[in-house]
N, C-alpha and C positions, 0 to 999 in steps of 0.2 A: 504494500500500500504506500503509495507516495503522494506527499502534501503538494497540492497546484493550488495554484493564485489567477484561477481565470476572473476576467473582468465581473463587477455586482456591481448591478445599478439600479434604481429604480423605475420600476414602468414610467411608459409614457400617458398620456392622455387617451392617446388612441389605442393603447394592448390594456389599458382599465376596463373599458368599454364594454370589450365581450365577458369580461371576467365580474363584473358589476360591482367592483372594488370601488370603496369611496375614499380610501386613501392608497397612495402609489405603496403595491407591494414590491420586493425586490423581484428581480432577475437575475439570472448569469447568462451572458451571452459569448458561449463559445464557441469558434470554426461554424457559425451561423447557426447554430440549435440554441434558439429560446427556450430558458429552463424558470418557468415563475417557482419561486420556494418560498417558503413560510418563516422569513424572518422578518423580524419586528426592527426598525431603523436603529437602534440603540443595540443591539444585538454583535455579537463577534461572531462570523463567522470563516468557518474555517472546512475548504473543501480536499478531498482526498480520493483517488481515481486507484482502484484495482481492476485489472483486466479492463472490458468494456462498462464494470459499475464506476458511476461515483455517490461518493459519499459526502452530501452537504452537514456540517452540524453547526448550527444556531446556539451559542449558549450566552446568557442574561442572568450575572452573576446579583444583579442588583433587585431584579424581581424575581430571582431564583427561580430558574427556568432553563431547561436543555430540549432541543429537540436533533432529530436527526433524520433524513430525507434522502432517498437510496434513489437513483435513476439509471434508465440506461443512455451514456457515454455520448452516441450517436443520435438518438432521437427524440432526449429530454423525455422518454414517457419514466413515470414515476412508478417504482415496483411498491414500497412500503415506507411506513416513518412510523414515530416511534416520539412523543412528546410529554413531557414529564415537569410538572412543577411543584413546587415549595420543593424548601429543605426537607424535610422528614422523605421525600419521596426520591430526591436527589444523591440523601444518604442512602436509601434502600436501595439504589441500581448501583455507586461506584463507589459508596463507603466515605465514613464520618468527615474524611478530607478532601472530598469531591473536588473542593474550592482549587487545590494545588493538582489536581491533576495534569498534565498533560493533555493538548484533545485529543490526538492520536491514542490515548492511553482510554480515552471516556468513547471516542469510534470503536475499539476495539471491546468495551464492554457492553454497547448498545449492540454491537451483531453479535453476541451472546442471545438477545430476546427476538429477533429478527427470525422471520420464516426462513 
């Protein structure tokens, strides 16, 4: 699994439209596949490609919240995610020190519950 830094942006007016979002969600736009993902603007995220998966994860250390959002590579379709908030539930998936994790270390505990 290796960490990429493909471009996130937020939509535009016109990719809002069909989606009936009232506030511009993110996108990653790479090698021309539009990928809308479920991060919140405040949010760190950090994406990570094995084989033809990638793996988006969102984590919002401030309103204690991780989520993580699996696609295929090529044509942005979404296989699974995986979203998780407060502390108490945060500890339950990556343990009392979540906070210091690494995210490469919190991706490899979220594909533990993952189909």
């Amino acid at each position: 699994m290796t960490k990429i830094t493909p471009p996130i942006r937020l939509m535009t007016l016109e990719e809002m439209r069909p989606t009936q979002l009232i506030n511009a969600g993110s996108v990653i736009d790479m090698l021309g596949v539009f990928i809308p993902i479920a991060a919140g603007r405040t949010d760190q995220v950090h994406v990570f490609k094995e084989d033809t998966q990638l793996y988006v994860l969102s984590i919002n250390y401030r309103f204690e919240y991780a989520g993580i959002e699996v696609f295929d590579a090529a044509t942005g379709q979404e296989y699974e995610s995986i979203f998780v908030e407060n502390d108490w539930q945060l500890k339950e998936y990556f343990g009392s020190r979540w906070r210091d994790a690494a995210p490469i270390t919190i991706v490899k505990k979220f594909r533990a519950f993952l189909i």
